[in-house]
LOMAR-910134 format. One record per residue (C-alpha): y, z, x. Coordinates in pm, whole numbers, m for minus. Layout:
R       py       pz       px
R        Y        Z        X
...
% end
This chain:
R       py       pz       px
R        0        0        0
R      270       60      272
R      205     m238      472
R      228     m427      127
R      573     m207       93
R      693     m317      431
R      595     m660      368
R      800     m701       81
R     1108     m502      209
R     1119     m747      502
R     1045    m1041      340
R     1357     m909      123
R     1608     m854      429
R     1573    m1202      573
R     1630    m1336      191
R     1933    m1143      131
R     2107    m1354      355
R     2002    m1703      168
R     2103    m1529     m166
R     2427    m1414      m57
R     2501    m1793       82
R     2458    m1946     m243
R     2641    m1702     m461
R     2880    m1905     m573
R     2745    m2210     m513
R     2554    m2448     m793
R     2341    m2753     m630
R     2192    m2994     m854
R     1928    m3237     m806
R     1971    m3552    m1045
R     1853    m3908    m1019
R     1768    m4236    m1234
R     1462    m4469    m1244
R     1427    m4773    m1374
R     1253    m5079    m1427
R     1295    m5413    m1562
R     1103    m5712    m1587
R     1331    m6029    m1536
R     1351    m6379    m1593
R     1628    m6568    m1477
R     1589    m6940    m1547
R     1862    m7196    m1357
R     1847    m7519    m1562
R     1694    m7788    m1303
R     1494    m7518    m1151
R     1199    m7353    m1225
R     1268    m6997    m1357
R     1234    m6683    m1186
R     1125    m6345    m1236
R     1089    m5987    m1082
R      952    m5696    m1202
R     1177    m5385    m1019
R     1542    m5318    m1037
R     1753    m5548     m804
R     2023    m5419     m988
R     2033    m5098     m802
R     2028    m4834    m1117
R     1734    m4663     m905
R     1880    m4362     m750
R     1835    m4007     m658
R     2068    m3737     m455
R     2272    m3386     m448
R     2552    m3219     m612
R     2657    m2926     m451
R     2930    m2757     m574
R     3098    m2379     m472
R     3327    m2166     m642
R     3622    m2095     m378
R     3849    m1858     m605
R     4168    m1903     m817
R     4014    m2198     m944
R     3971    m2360     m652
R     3613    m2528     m564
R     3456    m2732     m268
R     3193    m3028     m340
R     3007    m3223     m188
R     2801    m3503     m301
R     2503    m3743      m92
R     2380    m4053     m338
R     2080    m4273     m224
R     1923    m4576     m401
R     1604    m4747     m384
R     1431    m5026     m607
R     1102    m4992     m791
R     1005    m5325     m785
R      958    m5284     m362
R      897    m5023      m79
R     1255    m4979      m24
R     1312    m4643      123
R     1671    m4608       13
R     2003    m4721       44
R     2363    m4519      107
R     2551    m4509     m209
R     2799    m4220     m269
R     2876    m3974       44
R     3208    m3769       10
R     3319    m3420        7
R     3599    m3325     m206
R     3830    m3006     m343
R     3900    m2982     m732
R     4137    m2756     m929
R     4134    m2784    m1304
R     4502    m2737    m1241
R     4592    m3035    m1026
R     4253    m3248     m994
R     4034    m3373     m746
R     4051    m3514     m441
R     3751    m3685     m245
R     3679    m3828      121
R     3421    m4048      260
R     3239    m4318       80
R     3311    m4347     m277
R     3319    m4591     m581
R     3625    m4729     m678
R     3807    m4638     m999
R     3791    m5022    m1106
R     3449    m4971    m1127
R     3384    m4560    m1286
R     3751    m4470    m1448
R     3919    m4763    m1604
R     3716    m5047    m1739
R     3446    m5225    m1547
R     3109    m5049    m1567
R     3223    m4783    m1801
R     3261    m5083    m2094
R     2931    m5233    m2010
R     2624    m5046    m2140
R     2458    m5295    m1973
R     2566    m5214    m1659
R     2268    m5189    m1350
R     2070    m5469    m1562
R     2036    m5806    m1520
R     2232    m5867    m1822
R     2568    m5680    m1630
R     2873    m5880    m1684
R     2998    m5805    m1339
R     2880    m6084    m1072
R     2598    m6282    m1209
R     2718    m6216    m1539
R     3047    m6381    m1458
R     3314    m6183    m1673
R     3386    m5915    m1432
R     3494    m5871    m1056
R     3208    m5761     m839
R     3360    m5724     m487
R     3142    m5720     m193
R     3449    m5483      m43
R     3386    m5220     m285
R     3695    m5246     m501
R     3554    m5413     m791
R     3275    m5284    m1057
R     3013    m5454     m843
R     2640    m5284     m856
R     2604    m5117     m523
R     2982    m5216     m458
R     3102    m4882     m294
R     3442    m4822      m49
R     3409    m4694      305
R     3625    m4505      459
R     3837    m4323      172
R     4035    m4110       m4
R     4061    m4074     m405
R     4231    m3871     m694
R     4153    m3844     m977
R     4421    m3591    m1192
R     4355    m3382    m1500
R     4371    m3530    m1844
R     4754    m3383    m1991
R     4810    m3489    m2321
R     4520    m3792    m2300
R     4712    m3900    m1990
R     4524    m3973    m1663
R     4521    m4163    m1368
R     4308    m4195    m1041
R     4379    m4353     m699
R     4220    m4491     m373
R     4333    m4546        1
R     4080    m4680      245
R     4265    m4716      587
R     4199    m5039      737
R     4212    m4922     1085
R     3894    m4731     1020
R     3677    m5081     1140
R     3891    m5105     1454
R     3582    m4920     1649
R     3417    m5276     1611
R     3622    m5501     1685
R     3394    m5768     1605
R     3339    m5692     1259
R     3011    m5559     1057
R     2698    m5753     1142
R     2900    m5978     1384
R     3159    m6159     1136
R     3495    m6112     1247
R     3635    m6108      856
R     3515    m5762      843
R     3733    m5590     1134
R     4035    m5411     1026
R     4279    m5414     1246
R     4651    m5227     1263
R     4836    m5487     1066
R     4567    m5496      801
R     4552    m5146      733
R     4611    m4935      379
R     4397    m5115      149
R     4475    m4946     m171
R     4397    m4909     m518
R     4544    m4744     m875
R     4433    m4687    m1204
R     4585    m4509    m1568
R     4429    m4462    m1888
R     4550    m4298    m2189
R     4310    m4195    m2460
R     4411    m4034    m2828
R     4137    m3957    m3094
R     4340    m4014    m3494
R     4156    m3968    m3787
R     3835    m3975    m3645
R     3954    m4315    m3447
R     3903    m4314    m3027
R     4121    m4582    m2890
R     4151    m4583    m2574
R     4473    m4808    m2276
R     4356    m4891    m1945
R     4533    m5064    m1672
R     4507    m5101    m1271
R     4587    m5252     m953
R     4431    m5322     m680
R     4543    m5457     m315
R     4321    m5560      m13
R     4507    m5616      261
R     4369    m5881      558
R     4459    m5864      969
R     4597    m6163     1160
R     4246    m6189     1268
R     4142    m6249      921
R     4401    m6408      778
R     4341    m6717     1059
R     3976    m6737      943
R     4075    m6764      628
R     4263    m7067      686
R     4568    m7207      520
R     4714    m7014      225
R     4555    m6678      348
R     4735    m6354      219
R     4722    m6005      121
R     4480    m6026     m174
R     4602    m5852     m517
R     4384    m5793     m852
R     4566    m5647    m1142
R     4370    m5506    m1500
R     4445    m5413    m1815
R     4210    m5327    m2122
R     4124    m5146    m2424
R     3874    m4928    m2594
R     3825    m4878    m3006
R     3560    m4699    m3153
R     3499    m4570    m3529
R     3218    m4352    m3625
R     2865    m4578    m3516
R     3119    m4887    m3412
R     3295    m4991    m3051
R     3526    m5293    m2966
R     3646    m5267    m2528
R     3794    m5533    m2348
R     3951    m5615    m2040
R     4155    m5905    m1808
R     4160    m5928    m1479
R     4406    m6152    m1277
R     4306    m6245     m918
R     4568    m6310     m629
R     4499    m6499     m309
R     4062    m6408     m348
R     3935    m6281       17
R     3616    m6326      173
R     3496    m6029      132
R     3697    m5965     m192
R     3764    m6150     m509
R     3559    m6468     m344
R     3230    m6261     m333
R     2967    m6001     m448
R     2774    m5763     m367
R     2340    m5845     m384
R     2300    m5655     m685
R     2572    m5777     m847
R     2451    m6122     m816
R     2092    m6048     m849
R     1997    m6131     m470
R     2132    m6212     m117
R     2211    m6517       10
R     1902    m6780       11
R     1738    m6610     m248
R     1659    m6811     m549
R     1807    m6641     m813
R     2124    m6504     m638
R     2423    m6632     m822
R     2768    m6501     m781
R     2923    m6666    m1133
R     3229    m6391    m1092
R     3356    m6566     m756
R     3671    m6689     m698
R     3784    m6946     m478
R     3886    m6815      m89
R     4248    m6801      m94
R     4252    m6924     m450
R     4382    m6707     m768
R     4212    m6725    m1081
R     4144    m6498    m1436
R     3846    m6288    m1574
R     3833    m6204    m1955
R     3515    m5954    m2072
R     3482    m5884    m2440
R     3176    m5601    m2648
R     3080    m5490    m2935
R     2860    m5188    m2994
R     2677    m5056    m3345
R     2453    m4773    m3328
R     2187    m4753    m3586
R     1993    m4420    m3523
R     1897    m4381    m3185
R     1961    m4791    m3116
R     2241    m4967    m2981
R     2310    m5342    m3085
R     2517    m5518    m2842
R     2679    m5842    m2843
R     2949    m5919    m2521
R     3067    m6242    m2369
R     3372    m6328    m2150
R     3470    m6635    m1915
R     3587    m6632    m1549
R     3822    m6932    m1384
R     3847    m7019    m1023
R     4147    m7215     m958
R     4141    m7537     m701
R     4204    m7473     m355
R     4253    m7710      m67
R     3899    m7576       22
R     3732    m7591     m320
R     3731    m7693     m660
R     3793    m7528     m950
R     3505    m7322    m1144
R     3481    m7243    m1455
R     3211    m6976    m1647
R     3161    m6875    m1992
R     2887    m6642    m2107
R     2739    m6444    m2362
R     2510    m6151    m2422
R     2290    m6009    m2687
R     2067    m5671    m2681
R     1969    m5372    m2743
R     1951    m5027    m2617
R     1684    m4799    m2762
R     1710    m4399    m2647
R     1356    m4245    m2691
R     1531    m3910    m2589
R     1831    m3764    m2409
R     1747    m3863    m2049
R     1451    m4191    m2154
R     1545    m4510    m2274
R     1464    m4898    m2346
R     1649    m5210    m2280
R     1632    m5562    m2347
R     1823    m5887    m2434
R     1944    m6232    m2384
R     2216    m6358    m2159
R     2368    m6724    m2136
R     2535    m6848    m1839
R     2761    m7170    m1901
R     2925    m7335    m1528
R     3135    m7588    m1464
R     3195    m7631    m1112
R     3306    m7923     m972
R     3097    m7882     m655
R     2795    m7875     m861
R     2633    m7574     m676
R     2658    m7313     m944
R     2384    m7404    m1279
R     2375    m7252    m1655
R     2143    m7011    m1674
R     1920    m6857    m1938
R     1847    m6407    m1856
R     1618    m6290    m2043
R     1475    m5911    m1998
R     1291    m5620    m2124
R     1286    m5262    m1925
R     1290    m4860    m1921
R     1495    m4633    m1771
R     1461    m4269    m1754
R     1781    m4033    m1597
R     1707    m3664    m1477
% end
């Protein structure tokens, strides 16, 4: 009995320390898994399907947050994705730390998602967002920047700093700065390609967002609007070729729902599309890197080139199912170095929750191109999957 006594008294010192430690402090595991199976048929081709999530809705990481006093608290947050379809072991998404007050908001550093894509518009108007019936990239209504400051699946921003405020009186806004200087430690860019270095007169990179949101008579409408600039080096802007320049994407939209009913909508006007901006997206987004099959970036603009993005849902909820219906259209103006594009699509599906955390998916999607260089095709999606969040 007493060396069971002294066990259990020192098995209790050395946990008193890893008690104290996390008083205060809440750390939560959550995740999402899901699977789809695809078909993505390119007229003139034959079609093409996957059973997995190139989409990039597979995820799983930590949330660790601790109380600091007077209302002050310390988080810190590590994302990682993987697909289900493959042996992928994981990719980065979200790493940042961040301090929050319910006072004056929360600020974050590290890598984070832009608030094109999680505050105001983009994927928070999509329910089908991380499927391959998302109207960002592939889909072709939405900007899906391979930089990170579009509503691109696995589109994230390096190298940043956000805030997002408090909501006073349904008023709220959120904003990003990524430093450009923070490539300048390769000066050759990511991967070799020069378009990705920074450099001191590229630096700054920034981003904004607002929303206002008012609930009357049992009526949620909801204003959004945003701006966003990427800002290109010497270096860059020489690549780039004639007509280069700072590259600017501005946003506005709107959000109406009524008991089981939602309209949202949203316009985007591209400036002077980037490389690694406006003019491309990320693999998810587009359903596959470059030389695969399938991989079609329908969002793209023209490099150098300006150009428009309209995105339009509806939403009716019968019971525990969603009916969808959303379509937009994207133009790519002519440049010296390309011709003009034009896409129009349209979506139907339905969402089907079997609980609070399961859930089935499926629909149709219609891509209609024409592009002058005949590279992009129309394009039939078709798709059926479950997802399951915990």
């Amino acid at each position: 009995m007493k060396k069971k006594l002294i066990s259990l008294a020192v098995a209790g010192a050395l946990a008193t320390p890893m008690v104290a430690s996390a008083q205060g402090t809440n750390v939560t595991i959550f995740g999402s898994v899901q699977a789809e199976y695809a078909t993505v048929d390119y007229d003139g081709f034959t079609s093409q399907a996957l059973i997995g999530d190139d989409t990039g809705r597979s995820r799983w990481g930590l949330h660790v947050v601790e109380q600091l006093g007077s209302g002050l608290k310390a988080k810190a947050h590590i994302e990682y994705g993987f697909n289900t379809g493959s042996g992928d072991l994981g990719v980065a998404r979200e790493r940042w730390v961040a301090l929050a007050n319910d006072a004056w908001g929360e600020v974050k550093f590290g890598r984070v998602q832009s608030p094109f894509k999680d505050f105001a518009g983009g994927q928070t108007i999509d329910p089908f967002a991380y499927t391959t019936l998302q109207a960002a990239g592939s889909g072709g209504t939405m900007t899906a920047s391979r930089n990170g400051m579009g509503s691109g699946a696995q589109s994230f921003v390096n190298s940043a700093a956000r805030y997002d405020s408090p909501t006073v009186e349904g008023f709220s806004f959120a904003a990003l700065l990524m430093p450009g200087d923070s490539n300048r430690l390769d000066p050759i860019g990511g991967n070799g390609d020069p378009t990705n270095a920074g450099g001191e007169d590229g630096e700054w990179d920034f981003q904004i967002t607002g929303k206002y949101e008012a609930n009357v008579a049992d009526h949620n409408v909801g204003v959004f609007g945003g701006y966003s600039r990427d800002n290109i080096s010497t270096n860059q802007k020489a690549l780039q070729g004639i007509g280069a320049d700072d590259e600017e994407v501005w946003r506005g939209g709107a959000s109406w729902s009524f008991m089981d009913f939602r309209l949202s909508g949203q316009y985007e006007n591209v400036n002077n599309a980037s490389i690694n901006g406006a003019a491309s997206c990320t693999s998810a987004a587009q359903l596959g890197s470059a030389g695969d099959p399938r991989a079609q970036c329908n969002s793209a603009m023209n490099v150098n080139g300006d150009g428009h993005l309209w995105f339009v849902g509806a939403e009716y909820a019968i019971g525990s199912t969603r009916l969808v219906a959303q379509g937009g259209m994207s133009e790519a103006d002519r440049t010296t170095a390309a011709n003009k594009r034009e896409v129009s699509s349209f979506t139907v599906g339905a969402i089907h929750n079997l609980s609070k955390r399961s859930s089935l998916f499926g629909g149709y999607q219609r891509n209609m191109i024409d592009d002058r260089n005949a590279v992009f095709r129309d394009s039939n999606v078709y798709t059926v999957g479950m997802r399951h969040n915990f």
